[in-house]
MARDREN-900281 format. One record per residue (C-alpha): residue in one letter; residue number from 1; z, y, x. Coordinates in steps of 0.2 Angstrom, whole numbers. Each point is the difference from the previous one (the first is absolute). Layout:
BEGIN
PT,resn,resi,w,v,u
PT,A,NUM,Z,Y,X
...
//
This chain:
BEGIN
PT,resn,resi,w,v,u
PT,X,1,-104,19,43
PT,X,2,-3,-4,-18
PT,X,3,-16,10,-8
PT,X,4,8,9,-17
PT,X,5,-8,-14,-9
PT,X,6,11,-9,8
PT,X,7,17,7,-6
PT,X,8,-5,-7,-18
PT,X,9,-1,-17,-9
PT,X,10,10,-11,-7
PT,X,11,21,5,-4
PT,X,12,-2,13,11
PT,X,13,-16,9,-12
PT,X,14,11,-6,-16
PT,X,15,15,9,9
PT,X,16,-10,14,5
PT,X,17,-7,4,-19
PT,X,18,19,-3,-8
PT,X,19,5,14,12
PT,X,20,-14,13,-6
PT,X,21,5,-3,-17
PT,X,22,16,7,-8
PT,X,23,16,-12,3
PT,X,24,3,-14,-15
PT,X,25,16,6,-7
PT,X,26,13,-15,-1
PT,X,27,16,-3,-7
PT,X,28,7,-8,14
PT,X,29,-9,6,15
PT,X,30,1,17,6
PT,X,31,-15,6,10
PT,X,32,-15,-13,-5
PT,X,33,-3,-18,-8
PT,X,34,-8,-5,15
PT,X,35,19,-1,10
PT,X,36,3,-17,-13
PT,X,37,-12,-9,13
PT,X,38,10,6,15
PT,X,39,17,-5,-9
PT,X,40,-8,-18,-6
PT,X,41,-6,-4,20
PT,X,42,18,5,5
PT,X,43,6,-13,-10
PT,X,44,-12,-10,3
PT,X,45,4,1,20
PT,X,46,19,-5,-6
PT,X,47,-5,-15,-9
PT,X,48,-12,-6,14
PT,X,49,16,-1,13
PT,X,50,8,-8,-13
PT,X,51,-12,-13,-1
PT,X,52,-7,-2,15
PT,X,53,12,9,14
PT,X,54,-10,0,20
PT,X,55,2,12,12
PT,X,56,-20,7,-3
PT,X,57,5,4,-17
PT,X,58,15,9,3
PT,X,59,-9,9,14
PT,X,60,-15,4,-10
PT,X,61,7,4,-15
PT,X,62,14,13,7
PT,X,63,-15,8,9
PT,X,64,-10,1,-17
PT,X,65,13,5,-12
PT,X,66,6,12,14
PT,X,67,-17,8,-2
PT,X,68,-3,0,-18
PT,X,69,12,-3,-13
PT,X,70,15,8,9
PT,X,71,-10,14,9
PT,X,72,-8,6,-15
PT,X,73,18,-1,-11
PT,X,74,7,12,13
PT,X,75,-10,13,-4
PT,X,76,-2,-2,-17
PT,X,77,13,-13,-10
PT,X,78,-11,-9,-13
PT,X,79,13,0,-14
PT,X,80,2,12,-13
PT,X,81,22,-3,-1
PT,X,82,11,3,18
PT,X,83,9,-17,-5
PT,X,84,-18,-11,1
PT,X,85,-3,10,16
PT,X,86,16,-4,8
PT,X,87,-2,-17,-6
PT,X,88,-16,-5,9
PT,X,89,6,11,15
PT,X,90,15,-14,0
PT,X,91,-14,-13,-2
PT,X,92,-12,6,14
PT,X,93,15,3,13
PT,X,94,4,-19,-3
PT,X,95,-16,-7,1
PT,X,96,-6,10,19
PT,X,97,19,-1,6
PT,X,98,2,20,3
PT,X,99,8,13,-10
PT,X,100,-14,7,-11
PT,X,101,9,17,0
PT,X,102,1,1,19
PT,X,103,-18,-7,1
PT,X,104,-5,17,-13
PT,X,105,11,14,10
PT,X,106,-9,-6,15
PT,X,107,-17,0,-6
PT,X,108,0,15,-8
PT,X,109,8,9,16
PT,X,110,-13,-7,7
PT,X,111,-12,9,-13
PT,X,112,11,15,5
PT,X,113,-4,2,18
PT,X,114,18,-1,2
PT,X,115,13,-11,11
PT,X,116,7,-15,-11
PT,X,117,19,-1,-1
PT,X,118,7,-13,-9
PT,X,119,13,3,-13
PT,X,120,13,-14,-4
PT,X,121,1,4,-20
PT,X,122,5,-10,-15
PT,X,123,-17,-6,-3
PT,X,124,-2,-6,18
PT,X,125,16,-8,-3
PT,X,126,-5,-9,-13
PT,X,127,-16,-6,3
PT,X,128,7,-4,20
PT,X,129,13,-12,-8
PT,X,130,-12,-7,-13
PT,X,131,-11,-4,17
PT,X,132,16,-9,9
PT,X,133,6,-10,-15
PT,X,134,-18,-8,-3
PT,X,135,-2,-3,21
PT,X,136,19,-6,0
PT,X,137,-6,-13,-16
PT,X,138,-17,-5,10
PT,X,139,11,-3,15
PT,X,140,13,-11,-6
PT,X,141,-10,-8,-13
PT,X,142,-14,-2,12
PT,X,143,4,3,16
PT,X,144,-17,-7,7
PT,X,145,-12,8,-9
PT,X,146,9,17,1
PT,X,147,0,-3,20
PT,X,148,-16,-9,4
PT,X,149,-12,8,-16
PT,X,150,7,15,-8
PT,X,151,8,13,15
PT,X,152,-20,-6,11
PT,X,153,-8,6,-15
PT,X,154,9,17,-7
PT,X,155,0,4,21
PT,X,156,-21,-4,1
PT,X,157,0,11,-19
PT,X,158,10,14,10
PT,X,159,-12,1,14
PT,X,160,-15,-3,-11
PT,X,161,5,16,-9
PT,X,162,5,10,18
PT,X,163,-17,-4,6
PT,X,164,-11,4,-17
PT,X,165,11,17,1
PT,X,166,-4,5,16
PT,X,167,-17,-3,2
PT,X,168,1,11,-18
PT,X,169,4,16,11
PT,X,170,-2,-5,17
PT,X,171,-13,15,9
PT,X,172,0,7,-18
PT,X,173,-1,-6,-18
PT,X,174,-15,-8,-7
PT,X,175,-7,-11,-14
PT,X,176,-9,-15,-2
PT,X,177,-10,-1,-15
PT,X,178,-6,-18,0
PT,X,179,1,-11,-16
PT,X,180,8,-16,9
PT,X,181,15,10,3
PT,X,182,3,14,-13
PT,X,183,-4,-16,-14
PT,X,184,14,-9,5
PT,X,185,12,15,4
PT,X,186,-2,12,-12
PT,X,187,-8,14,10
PT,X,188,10,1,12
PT,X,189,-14,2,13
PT,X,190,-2,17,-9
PT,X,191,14,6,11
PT,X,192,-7,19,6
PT,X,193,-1,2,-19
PT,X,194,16,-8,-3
PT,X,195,9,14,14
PT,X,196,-8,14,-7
PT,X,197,4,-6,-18
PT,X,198,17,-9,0
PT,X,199,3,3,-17
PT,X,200,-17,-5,-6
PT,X,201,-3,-18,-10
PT,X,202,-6,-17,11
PT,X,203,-16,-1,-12
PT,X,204,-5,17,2
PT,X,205,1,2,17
PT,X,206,-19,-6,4
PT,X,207,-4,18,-12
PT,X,208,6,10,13
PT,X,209,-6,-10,14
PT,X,210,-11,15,6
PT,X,211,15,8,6
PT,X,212,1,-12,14
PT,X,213,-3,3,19
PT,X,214,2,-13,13
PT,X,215,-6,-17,-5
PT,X,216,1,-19,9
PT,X,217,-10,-17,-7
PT,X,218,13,-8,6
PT,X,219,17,-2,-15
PT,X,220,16,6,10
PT,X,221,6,-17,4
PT,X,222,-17,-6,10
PT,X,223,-1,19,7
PT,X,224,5,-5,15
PT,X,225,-16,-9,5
PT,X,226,-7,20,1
PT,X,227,5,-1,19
PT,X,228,-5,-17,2
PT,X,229,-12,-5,12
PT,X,230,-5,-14,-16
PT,X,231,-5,17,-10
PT,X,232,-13,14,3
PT,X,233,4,16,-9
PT,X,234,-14,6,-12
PT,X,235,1,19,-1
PT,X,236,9,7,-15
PT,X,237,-2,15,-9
PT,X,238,11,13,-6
PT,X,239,1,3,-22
//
């Protein structure tokens, strides 16, 4: 388990300093500056499987964006005007091939301790036909890379994001504090922190990262290797 010198250095101690300070006010972002880097990288994973389409970049990038940019807009939407927001929901539901709207009442039931039930309503209509049109172009248009390249890869991103989430919460919640994971997604290891503060900012969540209890060197999606024969568990403590 990382030392507490550990949970600092690079992004992640730039990140952690922005988030004890008060929020730079922006004219177009609602909550904090820092959400422009998460919008660019979105955009950025667009442009990439425009370029250079494979089934590990599909795979990889649905699990990544899953777990950044569109986790952290379901809490709290980065723009300051509804129509931007809607806008980039439109935009994310496109580019991970599920309703964004579904995807944020089921993780916030989730949040809530409560049973999910999905709700067919307008916005899930919307955003379910803007998913069907782009497949139904991609499979006429072509019909081999949608077969043999795309559905693989968005199927691995799917599972990629059901195994990061269990090991999340399987025997309990816990963090990982480790730069080589929180650098490249945005604190997301901070995940006790994140539970007990939903509502809180990604950059500020290593500030209250005494709050935390249960914690695994391991980030969610190698947790798995806890019960391995491959891995010796180091004895954890409690924050």
């Amino acid at each position: 388990m990382q030392s507490e010198t550990d949970r600092s250095g690079g992004l992640v101690s730039v990140l952690t300093a922005a988030g004890t300070q008060e929020p730079v006010r922006s004219r177009i972002l609602k909550h904090s500056k820092w959400d422009a880097l998460l919008i660019g990288l979105s955009f950025l994973h667009g442009l990439l499987l425009l370029a250079a389409p494979s089934i590990p970049l599909v795979a990889t990038g649905l699990w990544w964006n899953a777990n950044t940019a569109s986790h952290y807009f379901i809490h709290l939407p980065f723009f300051r005007r509804g129509g931007w927001n809607r806008a980039y929901g439109l935009y994310l539901t496109a580019l991970l091939g599920f309703p964004q709207s579904l995807w944020r009442e089921r993780h916030l039931a989730h949040h809530s301790g409560r049973p999910f039930k999905a709700r067919f309503t307008a916005d899930v209509a919307g955003e379910t036909f803007l998913i069907l049109a782009i497949w139904t172009i991609l499979l006429t248009q072509s019909p081999l890379f949608f077969l043999a390249a795309y559905l693989p890869g968005y199927v691995a991103g799917l599972t990629l994001c059901y195994v990061h989430g269990y090991f999340e919460h399987a025997h309990g919640t816990k963090s990982n504090y480790g730069i080589l994971y929180n650098a490249p997604f945005f604190n997301d290891g901070y995940h006790i922190e994140h539970h007990l503060n939903p509502s809180q900012h990604w950059t500020r969540l290593p500030a209250v990262a005494s709050q935390g209890g249960d914690t695994s060197r391991w980030p969610a999606i190698l947790r798995w290797m806890e019960g391995s024969v491959v891995y010796k568990p180091a004895r954890r403590k409690k924050y």
